[in-house]
C-alpha positions as CSV (number, residue, x, y, z in Angstrom):
1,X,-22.5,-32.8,-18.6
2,X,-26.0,-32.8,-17.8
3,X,-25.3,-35.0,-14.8
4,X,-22.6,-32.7,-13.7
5,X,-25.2,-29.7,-14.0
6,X,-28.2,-31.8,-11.9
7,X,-25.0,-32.7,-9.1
8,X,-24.0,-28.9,-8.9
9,X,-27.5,-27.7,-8.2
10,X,-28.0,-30.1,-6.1
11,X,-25.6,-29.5,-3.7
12,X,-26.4,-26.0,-3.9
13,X,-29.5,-26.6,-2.8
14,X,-28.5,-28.8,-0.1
15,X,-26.2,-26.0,1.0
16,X,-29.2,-23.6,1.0
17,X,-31.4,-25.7,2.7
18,X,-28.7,-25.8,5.8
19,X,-27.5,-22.3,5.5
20,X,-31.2,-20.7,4.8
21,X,-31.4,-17.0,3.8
22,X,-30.0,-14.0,5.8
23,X,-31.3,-11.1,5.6
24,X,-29.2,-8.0,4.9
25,X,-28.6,-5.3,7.3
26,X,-28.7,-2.8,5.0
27,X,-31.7,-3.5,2.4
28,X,-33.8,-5.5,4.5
29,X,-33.8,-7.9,1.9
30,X,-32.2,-11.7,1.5
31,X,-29.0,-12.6,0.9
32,X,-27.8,-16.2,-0.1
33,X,-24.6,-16.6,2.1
34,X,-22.7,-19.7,3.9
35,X,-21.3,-17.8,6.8
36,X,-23.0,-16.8,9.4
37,X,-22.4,-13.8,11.4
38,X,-20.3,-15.7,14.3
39,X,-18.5,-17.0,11.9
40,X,-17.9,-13.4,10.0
41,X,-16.6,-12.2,13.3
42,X,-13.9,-15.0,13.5
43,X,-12.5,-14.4,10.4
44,X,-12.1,-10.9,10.4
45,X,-9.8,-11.4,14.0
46,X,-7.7,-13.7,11.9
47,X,-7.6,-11.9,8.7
48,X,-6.8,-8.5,11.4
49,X,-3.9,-10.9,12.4
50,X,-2.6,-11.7,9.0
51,X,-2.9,-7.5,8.1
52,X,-0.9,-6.6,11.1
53,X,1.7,-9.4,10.4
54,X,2.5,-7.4,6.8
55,X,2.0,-3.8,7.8
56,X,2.6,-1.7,11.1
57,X,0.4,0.6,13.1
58,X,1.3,3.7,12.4
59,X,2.5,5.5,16.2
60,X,0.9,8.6,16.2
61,X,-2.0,8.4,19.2
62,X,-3.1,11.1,18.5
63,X,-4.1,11.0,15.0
64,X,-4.7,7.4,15.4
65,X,-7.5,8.8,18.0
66,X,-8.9,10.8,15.6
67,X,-9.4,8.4,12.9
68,X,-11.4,6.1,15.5
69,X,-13.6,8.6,16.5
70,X,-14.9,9.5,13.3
71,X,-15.0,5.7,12.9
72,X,-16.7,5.5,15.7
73,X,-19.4,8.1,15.2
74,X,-19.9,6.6,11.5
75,X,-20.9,2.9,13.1
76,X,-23.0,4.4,15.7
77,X,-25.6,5.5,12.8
78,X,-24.9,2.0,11.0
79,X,-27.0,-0.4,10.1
80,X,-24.9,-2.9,12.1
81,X,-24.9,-1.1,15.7
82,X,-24.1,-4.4,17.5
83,X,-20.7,-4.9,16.0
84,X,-17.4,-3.5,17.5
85,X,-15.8,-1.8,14.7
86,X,-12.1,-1.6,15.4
87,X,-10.0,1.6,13.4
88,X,-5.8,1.5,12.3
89,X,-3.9,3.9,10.4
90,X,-1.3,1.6,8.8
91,X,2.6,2.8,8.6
92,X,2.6,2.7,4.9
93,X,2.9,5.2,2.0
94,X,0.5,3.0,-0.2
95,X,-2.4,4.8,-1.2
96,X,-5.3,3.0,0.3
97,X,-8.1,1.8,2.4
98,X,-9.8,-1.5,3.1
99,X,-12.1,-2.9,5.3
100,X,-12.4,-7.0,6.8
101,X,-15.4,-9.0,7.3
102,X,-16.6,-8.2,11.0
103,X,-16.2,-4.6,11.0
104,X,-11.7,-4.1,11.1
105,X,-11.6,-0.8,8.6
106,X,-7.8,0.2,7.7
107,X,-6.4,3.2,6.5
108,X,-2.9,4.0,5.2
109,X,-1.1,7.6,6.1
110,X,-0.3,7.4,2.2
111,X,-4.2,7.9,1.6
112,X,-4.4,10.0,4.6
113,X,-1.6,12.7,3.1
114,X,-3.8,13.2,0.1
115,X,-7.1,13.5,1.8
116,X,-7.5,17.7,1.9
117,X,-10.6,17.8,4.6
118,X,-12.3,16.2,7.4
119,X,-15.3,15.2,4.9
120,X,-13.1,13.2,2.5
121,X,-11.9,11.3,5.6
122,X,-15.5,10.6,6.4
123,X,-16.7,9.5,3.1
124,X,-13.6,7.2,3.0
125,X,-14.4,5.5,6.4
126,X,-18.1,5.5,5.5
127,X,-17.3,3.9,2.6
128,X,-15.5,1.4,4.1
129,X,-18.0,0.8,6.7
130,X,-20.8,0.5,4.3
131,X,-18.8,-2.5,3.2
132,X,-19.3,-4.2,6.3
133,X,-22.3,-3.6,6.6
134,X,-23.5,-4.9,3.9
135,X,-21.4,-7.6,4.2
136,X,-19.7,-7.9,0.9
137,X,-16.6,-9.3,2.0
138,X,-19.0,-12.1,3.2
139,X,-21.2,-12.7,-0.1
140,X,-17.4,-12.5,-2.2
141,X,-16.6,-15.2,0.1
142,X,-19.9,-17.2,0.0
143,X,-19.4,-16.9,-4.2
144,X,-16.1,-18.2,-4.2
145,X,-16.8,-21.0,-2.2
146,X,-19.0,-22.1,-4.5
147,X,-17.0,-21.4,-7.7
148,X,-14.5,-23.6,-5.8
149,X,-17.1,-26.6,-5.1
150,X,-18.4,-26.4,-9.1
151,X,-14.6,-26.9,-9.8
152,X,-14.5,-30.0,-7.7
153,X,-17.2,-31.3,-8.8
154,X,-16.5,-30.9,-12.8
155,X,-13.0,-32.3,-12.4
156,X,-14.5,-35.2,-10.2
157,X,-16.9,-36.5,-12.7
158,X,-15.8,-35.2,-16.0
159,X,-12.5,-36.8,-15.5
160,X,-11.5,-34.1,-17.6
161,X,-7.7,-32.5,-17.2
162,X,-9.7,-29.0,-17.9
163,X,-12.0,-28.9,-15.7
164,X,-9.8,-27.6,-12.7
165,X,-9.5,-24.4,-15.2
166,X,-13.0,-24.5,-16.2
167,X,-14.2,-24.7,-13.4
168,X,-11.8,-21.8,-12.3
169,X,-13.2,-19.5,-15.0
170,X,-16.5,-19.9,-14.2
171,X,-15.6,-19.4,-10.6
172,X,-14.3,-15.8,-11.6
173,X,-17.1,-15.0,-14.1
174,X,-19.5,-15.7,-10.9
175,X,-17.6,-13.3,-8.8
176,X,-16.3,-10.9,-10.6
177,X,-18.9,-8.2,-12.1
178,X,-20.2,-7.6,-8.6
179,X,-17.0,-5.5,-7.4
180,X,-18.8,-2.4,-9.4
181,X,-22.4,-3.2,-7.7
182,X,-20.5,-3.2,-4.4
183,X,-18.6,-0.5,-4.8
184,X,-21.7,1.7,-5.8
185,X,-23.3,0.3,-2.9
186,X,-20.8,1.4,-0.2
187,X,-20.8,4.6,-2.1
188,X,-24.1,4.5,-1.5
189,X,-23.9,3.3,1.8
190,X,-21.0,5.9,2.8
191,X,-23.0,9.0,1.4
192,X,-25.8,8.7,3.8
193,X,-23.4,8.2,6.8
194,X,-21.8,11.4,6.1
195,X,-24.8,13.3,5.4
196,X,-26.4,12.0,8.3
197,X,-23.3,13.4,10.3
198,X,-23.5,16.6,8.9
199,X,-21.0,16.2,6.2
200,X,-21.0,17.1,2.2
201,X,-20.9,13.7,0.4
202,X,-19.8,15.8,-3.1
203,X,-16.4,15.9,-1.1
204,X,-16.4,12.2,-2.2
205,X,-16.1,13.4,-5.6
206,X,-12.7,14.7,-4.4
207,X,-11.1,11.8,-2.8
208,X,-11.7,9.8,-6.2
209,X,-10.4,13.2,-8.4
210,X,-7.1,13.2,-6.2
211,X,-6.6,9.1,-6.9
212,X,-7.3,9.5,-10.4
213,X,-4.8,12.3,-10.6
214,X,-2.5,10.6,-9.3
215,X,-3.1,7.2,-11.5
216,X,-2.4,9.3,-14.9
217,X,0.5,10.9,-13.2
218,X,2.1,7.7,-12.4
219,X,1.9,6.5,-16.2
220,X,3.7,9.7,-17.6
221,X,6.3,9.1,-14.4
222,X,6.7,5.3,-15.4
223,X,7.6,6.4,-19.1
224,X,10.0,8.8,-18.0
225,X,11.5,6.5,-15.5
226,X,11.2,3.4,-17.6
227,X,9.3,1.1,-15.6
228,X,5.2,0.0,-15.3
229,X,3.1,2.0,-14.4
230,X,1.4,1.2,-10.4
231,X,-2.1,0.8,-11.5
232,X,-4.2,2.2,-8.5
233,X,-6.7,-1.2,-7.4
234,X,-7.5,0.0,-4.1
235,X,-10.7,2.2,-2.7
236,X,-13.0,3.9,-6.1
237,X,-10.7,2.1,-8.6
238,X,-13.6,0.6,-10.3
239,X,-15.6,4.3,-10.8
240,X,-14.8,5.9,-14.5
241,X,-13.0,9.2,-14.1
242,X,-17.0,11.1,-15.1
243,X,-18.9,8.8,-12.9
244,X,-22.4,9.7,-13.6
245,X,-24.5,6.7,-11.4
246,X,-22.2,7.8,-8.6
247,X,-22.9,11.1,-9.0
248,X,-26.4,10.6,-8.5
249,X,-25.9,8.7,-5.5
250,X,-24.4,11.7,-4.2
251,X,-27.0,14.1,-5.0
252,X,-29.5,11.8,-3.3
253,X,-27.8,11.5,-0.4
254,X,-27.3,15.2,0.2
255,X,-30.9,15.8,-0.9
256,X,-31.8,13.3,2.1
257,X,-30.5,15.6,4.7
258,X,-30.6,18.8,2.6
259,X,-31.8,20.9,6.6
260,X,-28.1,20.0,7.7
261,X,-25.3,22.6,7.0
262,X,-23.3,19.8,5.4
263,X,-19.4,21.0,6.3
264,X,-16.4,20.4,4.8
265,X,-14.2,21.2,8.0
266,X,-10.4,21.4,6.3
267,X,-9.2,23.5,9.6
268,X,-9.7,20.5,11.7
269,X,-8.0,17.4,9.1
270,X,-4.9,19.8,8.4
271,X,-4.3,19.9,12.3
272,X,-4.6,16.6,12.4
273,X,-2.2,15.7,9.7
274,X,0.4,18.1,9.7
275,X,3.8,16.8,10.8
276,X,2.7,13.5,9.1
277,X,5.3,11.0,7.2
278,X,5.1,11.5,3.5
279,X,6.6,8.3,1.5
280,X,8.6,5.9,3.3
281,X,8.9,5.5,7.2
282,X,11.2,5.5,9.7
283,X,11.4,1.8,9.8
284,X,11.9,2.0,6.0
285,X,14.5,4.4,5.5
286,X,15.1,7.0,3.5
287,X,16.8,8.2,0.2
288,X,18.8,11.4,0.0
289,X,21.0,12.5,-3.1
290,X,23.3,9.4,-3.4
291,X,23.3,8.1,0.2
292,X,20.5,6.2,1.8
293,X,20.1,6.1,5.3
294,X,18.4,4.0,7.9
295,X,17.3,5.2,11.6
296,X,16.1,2.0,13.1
297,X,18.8,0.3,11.9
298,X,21.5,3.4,12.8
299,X,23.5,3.1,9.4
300,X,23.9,5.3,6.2
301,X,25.3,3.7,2.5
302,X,26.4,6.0,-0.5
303,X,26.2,4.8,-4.0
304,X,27.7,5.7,-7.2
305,X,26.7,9.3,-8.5
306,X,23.7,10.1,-10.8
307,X,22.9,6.1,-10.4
308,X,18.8,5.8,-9.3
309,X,18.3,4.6,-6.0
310,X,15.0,2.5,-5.1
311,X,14.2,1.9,-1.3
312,X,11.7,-1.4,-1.3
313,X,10.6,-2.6,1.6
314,X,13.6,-5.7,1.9
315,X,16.2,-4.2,0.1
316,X,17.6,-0.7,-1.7
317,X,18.5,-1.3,-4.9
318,X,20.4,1.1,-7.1
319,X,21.4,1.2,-10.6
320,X,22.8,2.8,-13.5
321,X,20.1,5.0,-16.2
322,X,20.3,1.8,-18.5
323,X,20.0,-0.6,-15.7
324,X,23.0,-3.2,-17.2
325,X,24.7,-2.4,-13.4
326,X,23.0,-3.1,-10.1
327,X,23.6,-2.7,-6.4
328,X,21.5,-4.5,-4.1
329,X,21.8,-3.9,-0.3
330,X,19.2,-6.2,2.3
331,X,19.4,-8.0,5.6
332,X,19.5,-11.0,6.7
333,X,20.0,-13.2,9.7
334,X,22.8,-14.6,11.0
335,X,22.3,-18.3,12.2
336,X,25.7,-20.1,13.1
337,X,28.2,-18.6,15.4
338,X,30.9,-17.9,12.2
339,X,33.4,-15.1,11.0
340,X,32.1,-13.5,8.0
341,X,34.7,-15.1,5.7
342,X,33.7,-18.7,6.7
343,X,29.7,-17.6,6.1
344,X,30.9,-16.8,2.5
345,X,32.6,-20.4,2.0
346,X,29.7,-22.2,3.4
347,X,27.2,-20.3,1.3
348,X,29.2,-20.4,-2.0
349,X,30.6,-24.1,-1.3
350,X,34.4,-22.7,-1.4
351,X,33.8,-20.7,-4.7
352,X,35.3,-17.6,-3.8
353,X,37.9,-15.6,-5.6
354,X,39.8,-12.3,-5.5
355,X,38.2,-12.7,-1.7
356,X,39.4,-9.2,0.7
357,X,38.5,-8.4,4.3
358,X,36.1,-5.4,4.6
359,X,36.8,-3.1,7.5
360,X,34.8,0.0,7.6
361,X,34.9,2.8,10.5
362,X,32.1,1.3,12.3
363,X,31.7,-2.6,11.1
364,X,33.3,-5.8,9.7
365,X,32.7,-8.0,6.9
366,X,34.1,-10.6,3.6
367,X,33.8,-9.9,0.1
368,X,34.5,-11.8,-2.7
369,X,33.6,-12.5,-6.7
370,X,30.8,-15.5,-6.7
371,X,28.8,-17.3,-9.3
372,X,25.1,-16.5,-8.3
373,X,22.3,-17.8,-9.3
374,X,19.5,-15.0,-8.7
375,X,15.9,-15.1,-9.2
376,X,15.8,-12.3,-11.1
377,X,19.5,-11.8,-12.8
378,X,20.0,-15.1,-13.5
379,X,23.5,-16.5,-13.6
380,X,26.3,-14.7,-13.9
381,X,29.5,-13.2,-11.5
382,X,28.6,-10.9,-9.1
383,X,30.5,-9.0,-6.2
384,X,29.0,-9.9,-2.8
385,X,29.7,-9.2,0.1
386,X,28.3,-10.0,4.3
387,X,29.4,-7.2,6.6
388,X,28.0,-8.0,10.2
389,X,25.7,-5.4,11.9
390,X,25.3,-7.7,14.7
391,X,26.2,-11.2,15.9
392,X,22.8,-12.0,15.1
393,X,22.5,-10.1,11.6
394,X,24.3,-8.6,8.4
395,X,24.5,-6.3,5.7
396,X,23.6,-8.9,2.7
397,X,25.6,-7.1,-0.9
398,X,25.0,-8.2,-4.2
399,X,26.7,-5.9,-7.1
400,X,26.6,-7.4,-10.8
401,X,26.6,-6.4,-14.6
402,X,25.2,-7.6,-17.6
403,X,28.6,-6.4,-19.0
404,X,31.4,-9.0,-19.9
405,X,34.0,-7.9,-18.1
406,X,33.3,-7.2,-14.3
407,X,36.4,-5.9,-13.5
408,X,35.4,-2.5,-15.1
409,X,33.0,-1.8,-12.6
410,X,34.0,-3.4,-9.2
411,X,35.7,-0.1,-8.0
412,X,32.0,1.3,-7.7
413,X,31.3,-1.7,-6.2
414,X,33.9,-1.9,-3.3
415,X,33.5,2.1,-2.9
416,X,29.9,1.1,-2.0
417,X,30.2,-1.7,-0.2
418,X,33.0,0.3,2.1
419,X,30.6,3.3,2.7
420,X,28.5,1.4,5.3
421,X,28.8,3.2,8.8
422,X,27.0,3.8,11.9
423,X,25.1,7.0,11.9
424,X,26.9,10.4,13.0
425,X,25.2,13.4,14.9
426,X,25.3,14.8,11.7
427,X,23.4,12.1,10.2
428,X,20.5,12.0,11.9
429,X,18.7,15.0,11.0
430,X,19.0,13.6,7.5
431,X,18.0,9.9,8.4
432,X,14.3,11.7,9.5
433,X,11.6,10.8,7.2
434,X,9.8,13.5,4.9
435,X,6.6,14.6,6.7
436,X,3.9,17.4,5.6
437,X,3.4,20.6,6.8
438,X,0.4,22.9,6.5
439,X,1.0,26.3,5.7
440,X,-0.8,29.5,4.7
441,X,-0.4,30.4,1.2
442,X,1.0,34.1,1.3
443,X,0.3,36.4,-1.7
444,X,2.7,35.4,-4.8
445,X,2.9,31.7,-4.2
446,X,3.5,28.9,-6.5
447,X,3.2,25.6,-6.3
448,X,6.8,25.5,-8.2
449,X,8.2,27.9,-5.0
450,X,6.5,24.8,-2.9
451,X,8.3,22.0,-4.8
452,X,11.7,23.9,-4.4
453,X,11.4,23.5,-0.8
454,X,9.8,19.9,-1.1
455,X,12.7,18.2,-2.1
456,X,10.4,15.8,-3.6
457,X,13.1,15.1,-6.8
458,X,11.7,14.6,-10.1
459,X,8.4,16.4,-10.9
460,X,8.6,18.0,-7.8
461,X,6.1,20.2,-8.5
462,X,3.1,17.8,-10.1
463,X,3.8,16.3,-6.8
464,X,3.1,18.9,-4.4
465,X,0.2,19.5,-6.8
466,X,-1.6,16.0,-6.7
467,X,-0.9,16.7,-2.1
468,X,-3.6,19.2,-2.9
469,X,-6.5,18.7,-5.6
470,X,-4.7,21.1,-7.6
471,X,-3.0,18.8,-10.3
472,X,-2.0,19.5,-13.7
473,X,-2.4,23.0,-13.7
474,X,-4.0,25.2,-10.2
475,X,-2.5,27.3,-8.1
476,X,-2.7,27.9,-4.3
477,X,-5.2,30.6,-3.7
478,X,-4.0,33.6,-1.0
479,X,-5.5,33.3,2.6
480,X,-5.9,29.1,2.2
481,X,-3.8,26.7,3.9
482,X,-1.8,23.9,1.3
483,X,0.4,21.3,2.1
484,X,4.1,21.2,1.6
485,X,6.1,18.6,2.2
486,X,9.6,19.1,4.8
């Protein structure tokens, strides 16, 4: 083992002696990495690629615009003034913001619809910036690099069938415990920025009290609804809910540039952001009652009543309060020039019974009762069906129950598959996303007056609450402007 140790060092200092030291933009001090700043620059354009491959740009110019300003004026004060920093508000209603090595900073509308003032925007760029800038996506990189060579090297000279996972866990105790050092950092980092700008960095303390919020909200929703909670990993995840060294970063910050009138400027953001999409996107679709309905793809689908209807982002799935009885709905494409019924033989190898033709108003299709063999379900009978959207794509229908019998059920199942049609006139004010709207709170408001009108469904009002800093218990204040949602 010894021998192992002397091998590892070595190399490291090999590595060092061709790499050398650089020195870090932001402390002035030096930083052992094994990319250099060329190199930095390439793989944030590739990593940009790989980002815009999984979400969209959200298309709003205007807002977009806005976002890259701010970015904008935020890197001209930077400690890395030479780099291009390039701003995107991603179609997406995660809650979240991330920035690439080179200077590529993201932000998604679902952070964006929780943000309540210009400053919070700010801080959240800044922060994201000060990332860069201190080039921690570079120095995570440079450590697992080397947590990666110490694993080949163990499990080339131990011979040992452990090492690879030795090796592994050493590799994560290297890099892991400096996510809370970097986070602080771009808090840091970020603070200043804004200050320097002419913004309160305490607004920080905001953005991270709305995200909390939110995170204990989601764990009494995920009891309720039977399912785990999402655990919020994005931007501030690592700060505790009283974050005292953070808060001290803040107060320095401000005490830096205490001769600026450090603003807040709400009037400005809720310009900005009103008319915004709230939860999914038009590309996504949208849930409403029992139907779902789909404007890109100009079609509407009812299920069952009272089942629970999820919208992911490849399929709707909807199911009954114990879950034993599922819907699925995707898409898929078509790839040989076949009539629906012969797609169904080829896939299931000619095991198709109590097979029917599927005619609805607007499209054409096959469905019959399969053995499938799913991922998730397992094996066991299933109604599925292929209605053609296109020549060159289809509705893809899987309906199944753990129940013994399906024949009990398959009525819901053929009523749903039957519903698929084209979207009417009628339809399409319904198919249109949710989106916020700023109002001014008139004398007697409630929050629960707000969620009647939100349509938000279940906790409505919590909802509307967390949209504004207010959550579990405020209440909008006379002569301010809140967010509803339309």
């Amino acid at each position: 083992m010894n021998t192992v140790v002397r091998q590892f060092f070595t190399f490291l200092f090999l590595i060092f002696l061709v790499h050398g030291c650089a020195i870090n933009p932001v402390t002035g001090e030096q930083d052992f990495v094994l990319i250099s700043e060329d190199e930095e620059l390439e793989i944030g354009r590739e990593q940009h690629k790989s980002v815009m491959g999984h979400y969209k740009a959200y298309q709003h110019e205007e807002l977009q615009n806005y976002v890259t300003q701010l970015g904008e004026e935020l890197a001209d004060i930077s400690h890395r003034k030479e780099i291009i920093f390039h701003f995107t508000v991603l179609d997406s209603q995660e809650v979240n913001a991330f920035a690439l090595p080179g200077g590529y900073i993201y932000i998604t509308r679902g952070l964006l619809s929780h943000l309540n003032n210009e400053a919070q925007l700010v801080g959240v760029i800044g922060h994201e910036i000060g990332h860069v800038t201190a080039r921690h996506g570079v120095k995570q990189q440079s450590k697992a690099t080397v947590a990666q060579i110490l694993t080949t090297i163990l499990g080339a000279t131990t011979g040992n069938r452990h090492a690879s996972d030795i090796g592994q866990l050493l590799g994560m105790t290297i890099i892991t415990g400096y996510g809370r050092a970097h986070e602080l950092e771009a808090d840091r980092i970020g603070a200043e920025y804004m200050a320097h700008l002419g913004y309160d960095p305490e607004e920080l303390l905001g953005v991270i009290g709305v995200l909390k919020a939110q995170e204990e909200f989601d764990k009494e929703l995920a009891k309720e609804e039977d399912r785990e909670p999402r655990y919020y990993h994005g931007i501030f995840a690592t700060h505790p809910d009283n974050d005292k060294r953070l808060q001290e970063l803040i107060k320095a910050a401000g005490a830096k540039y205490k001769g600026k009138d450090l603003k807040a400027n709400q009037q400005e953001f809720f310009k900005r952001i009103d008319g915004l999409i709230i939860g999914p996107g038009e590309h996504e679709g949208v849930v409403r009652g029992r139907y779902f309905y789909h404007k890109e793809l100009d079609f509407k689908i009812s299920f069952p009543p009272k089942w629970k209807i999820e919208n992911h982002p490849h399929y709707i799935r909807a199911f009954t309060p114990n879950k034993k009885i599922v819907i699925q709905v995707g898409m898929r494409d078509l790839n040989r020039k076949v009539g629906p019924k012969e797609f169904i033989k080829r896939k299931f190898k000619d095991e198709c019974k109590q097979g029917r033709v599927i005619k609805t108003e607007d499209f054409e299709g096959y469905t019959c009762i399969v053995e499938l063999d799913h991922p998730e379900w397992g094996e066991r009978p299933a109604r599925y069906a292929i209605i053609y959207r296109t020549p060159k794509d289809a509705f893809e229908i899987m309906a199944t129950t753990e129940e013994s019998d399906l024949k009990y059920f398959d009525g819901h199942f053929l009523s749903t598959i039957n519903s698929v049609r084209k979207l009417k006139k009628a339809d399409l004010k319904e198919a249109e996303p949710k989106r916020i709207k700023i109002i001014k709170v008139e004398k007697g408001d409630t929050f629960a007056k707000y969620a009647h009108i939100s349509n938000l469904g279940n906790r409505a009002e919590d909802k509307i609450r967390i949209l504004n800093n207010a959550y579990p218990k405020g209440e909008p204040t006379p002569g301010t402007y809140v967010k509803i949602v339309q």
